[in-house]
VMD Tcl script that builds the backbone (N, CA, C; Angstrom):
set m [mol new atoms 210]
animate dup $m
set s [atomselect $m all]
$s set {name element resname resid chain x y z} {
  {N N UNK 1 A 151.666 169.508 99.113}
  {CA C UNK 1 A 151.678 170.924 98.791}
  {C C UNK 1 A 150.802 171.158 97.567}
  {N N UNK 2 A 149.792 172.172 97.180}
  {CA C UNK 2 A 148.811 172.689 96.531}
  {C C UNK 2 A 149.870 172.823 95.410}
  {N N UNK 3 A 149.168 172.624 93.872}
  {CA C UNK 3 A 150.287 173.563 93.375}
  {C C UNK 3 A 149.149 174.368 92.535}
  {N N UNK 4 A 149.765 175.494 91.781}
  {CA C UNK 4 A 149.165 176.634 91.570}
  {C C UNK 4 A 149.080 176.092 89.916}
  {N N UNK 5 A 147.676 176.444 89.411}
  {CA C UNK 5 A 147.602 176.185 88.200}
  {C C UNK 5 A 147.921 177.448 87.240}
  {N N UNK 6 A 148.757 177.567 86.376}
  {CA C UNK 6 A 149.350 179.012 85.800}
  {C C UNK 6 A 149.103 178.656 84.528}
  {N N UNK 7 A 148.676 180.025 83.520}
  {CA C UNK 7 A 148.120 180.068 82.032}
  {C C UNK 7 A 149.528 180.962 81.451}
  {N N UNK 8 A 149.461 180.913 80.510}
  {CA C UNK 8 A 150.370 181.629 79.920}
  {C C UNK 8 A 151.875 181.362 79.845}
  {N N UNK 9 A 152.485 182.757 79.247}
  {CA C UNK 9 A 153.963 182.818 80.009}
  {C C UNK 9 A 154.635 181.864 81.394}
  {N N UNK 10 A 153.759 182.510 82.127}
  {CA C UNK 10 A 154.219 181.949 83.854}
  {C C UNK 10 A 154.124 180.381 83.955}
  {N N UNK 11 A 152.986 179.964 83.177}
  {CA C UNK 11 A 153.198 178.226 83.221}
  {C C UNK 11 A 154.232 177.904 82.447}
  {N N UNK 12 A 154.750 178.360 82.020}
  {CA C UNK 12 A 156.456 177.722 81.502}
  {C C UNK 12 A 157.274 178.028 82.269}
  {N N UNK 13 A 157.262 178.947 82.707}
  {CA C UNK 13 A 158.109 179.573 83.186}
  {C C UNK 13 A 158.321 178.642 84.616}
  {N N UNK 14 A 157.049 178.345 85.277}
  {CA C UNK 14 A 156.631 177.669 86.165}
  {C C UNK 14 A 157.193 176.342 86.196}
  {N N UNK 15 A 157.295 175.587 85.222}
  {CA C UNK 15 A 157.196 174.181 84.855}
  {C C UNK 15 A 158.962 174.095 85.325}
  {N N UNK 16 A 159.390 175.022 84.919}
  {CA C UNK 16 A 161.305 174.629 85.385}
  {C C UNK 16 A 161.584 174.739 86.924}
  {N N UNK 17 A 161.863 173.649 87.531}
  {CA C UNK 17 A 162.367 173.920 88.749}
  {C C UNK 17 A 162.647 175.188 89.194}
  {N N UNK 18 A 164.181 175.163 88.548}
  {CA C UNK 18 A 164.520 176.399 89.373}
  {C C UNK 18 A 164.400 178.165 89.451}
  {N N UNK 19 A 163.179 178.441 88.377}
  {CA C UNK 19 A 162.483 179.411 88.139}
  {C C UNK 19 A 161.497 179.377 88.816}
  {N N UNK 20 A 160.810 178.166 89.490}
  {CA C UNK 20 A 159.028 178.042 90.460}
  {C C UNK 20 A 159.883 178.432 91.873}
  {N N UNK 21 A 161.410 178.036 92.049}
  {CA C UNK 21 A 161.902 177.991 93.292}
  {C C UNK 21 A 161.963 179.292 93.595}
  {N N UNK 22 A 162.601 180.060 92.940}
  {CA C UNK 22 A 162.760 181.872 93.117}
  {C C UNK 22 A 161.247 182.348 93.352}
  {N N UNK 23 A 160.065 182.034 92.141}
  {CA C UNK 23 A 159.259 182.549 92.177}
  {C C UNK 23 A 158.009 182.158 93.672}
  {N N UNK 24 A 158.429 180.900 94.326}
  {CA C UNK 24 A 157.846 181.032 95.758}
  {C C UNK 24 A 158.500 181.668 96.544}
  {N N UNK 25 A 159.472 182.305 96.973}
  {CA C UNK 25 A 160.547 182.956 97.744}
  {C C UNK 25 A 159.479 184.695 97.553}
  {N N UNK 26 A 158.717 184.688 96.642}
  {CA C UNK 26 A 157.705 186.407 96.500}
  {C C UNK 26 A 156.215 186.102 96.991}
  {N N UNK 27 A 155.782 184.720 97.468}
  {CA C UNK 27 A 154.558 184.434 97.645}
  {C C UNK 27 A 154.369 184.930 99.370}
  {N N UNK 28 A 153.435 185.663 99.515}
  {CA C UNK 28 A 153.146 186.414 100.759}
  {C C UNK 28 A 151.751 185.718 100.875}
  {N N UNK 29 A 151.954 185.330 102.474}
  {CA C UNK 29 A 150.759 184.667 102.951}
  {C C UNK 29 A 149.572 186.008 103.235}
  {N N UNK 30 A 147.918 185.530 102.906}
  {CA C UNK 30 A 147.264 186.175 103.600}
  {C C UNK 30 A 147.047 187.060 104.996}
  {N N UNK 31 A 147.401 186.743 105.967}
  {CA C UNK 31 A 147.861 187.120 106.755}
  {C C UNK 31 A 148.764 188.276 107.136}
  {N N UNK 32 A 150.201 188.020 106.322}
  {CA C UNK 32 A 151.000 188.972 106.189}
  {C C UNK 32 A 150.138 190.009 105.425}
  {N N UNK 33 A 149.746 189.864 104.143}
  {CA C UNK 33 A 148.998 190.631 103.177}
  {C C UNK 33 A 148.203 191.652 104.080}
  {N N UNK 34 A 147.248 191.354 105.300}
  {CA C UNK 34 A 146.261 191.961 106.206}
  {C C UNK 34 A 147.249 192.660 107.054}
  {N N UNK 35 A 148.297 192.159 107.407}
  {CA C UNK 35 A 149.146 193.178 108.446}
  {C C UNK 35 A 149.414 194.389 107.793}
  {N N UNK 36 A 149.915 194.072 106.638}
  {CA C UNK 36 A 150.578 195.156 105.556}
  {C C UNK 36 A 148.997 195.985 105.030}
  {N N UNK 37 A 148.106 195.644 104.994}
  {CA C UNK 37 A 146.574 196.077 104.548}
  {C C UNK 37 A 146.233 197.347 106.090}
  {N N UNK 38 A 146.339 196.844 107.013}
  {CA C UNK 38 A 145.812 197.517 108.046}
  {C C UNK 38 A 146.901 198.356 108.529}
  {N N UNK 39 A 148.445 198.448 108.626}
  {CA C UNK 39 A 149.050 199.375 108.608}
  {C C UNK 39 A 149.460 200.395 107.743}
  {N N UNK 40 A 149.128 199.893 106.720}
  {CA C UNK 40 A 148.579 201.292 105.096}
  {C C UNK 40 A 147.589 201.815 105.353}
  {N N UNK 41 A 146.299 201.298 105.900}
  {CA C UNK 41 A 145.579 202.211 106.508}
  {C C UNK 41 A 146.097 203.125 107.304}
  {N N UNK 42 A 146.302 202.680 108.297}
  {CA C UNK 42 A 146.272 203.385 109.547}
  {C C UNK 42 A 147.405 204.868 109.200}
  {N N UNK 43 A 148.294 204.403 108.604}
  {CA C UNK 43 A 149.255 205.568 108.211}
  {C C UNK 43 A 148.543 206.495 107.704}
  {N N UNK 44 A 147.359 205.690 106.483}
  {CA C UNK 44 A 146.862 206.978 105.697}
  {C C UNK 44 A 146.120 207.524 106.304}
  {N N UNK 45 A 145.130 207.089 106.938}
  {CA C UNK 45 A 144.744 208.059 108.173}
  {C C UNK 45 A 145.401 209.024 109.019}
  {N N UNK 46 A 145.993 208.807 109.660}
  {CA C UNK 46 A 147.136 209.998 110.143}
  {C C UNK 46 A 147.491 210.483 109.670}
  {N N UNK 47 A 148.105 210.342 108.118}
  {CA C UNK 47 A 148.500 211.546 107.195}
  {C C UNK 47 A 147.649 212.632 106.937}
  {N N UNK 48 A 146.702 211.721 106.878}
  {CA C UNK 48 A 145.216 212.837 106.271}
  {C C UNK 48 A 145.108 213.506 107.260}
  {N N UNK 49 A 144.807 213.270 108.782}
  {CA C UNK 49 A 144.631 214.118 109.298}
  {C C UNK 49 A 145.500 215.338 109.529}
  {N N UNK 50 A 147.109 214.725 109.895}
  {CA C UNK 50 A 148.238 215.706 109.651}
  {C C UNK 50 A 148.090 216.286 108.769}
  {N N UNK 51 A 147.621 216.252 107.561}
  {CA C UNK 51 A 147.254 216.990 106.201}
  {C C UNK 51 A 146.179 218.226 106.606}
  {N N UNK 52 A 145.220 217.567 106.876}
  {CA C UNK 52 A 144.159 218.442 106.531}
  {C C UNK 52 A 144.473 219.428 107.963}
  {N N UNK 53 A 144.764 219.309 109.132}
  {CA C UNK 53 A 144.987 220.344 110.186}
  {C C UNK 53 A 146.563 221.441 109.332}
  {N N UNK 54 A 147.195 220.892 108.998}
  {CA C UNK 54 A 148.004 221.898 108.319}
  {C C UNK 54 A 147.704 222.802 107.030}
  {N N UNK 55 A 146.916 221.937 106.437}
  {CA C UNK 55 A 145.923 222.751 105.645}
  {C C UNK 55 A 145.064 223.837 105.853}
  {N N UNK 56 A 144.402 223.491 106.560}
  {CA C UNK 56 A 143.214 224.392 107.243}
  {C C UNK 56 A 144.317 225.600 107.955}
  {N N UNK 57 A 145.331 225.292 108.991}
  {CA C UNK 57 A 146.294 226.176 109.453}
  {C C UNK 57 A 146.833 227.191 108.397}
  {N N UNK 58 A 147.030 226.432 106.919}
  {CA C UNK 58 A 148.016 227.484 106.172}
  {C C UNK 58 A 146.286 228.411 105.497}
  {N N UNK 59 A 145.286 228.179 105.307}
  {CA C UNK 59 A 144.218 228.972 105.225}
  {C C UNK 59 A 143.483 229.702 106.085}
  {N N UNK 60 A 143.934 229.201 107.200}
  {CA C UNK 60 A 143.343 230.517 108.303}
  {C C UNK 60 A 144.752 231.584 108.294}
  {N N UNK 61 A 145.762 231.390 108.321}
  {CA C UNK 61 A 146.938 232.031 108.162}
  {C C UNK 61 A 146.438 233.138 106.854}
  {N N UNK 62 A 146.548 232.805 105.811}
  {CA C UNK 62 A 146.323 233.110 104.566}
  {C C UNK 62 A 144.983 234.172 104.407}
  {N N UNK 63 A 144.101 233.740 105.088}
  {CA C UNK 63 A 142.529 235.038 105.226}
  {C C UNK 63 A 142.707 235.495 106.100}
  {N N UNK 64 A 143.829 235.413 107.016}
  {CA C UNK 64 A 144.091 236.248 108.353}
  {C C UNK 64 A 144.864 237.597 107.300}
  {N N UNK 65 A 146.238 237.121 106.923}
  {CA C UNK 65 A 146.581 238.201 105.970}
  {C C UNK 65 A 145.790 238.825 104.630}
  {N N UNK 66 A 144.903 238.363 104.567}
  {CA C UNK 66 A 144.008 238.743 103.398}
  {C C UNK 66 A 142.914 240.061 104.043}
  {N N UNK 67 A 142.326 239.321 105.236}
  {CA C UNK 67 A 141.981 240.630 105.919}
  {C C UNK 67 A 142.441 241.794 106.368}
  {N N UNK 68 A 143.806 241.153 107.167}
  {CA C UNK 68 A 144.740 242.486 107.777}
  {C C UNK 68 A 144.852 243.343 106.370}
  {N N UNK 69 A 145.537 242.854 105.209}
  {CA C UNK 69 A 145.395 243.803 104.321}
  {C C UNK 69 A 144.583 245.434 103.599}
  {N N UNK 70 A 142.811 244.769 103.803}
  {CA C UNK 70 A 142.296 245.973 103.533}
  {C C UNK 70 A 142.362 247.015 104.486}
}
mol reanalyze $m
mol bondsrecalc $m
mol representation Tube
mol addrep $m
């Protein structure tokens, strides 16, 4: 097994067993990282678009009553 070379704080912290043990239990493989990367996309895309068509909707709404007015 690779081990991770750490500066600072974290290399002590590192050096005790059972503090490196917790702290691999948060290590996320690449992989996972890209699943989680490409479905944050994809959401934000759809939001935006859900965004911007409700947008545009509440401004045609909005100069619709702006006209009827005069």
């Amino acid at each position: 097994m690779a081990s991770l070379h750490l500066t600072g704080p974290l290399a002590t912290l590192a050096s005790e067993p059972k503090v490196s043990a917790k702290l691999s239990k948060y290590v996320i493989t690449p992989y996972t990282c890209t699943k989680i990367a490409v479905a944050s996309f994809v959401v934000g895309v759809f939001v935006g678009f859900r965004l911007k068509k409700s947008i545009r909707r509440m401004a045609e709404q909005l100069l619709k009553k702006l006209r009827d007015g005069d």
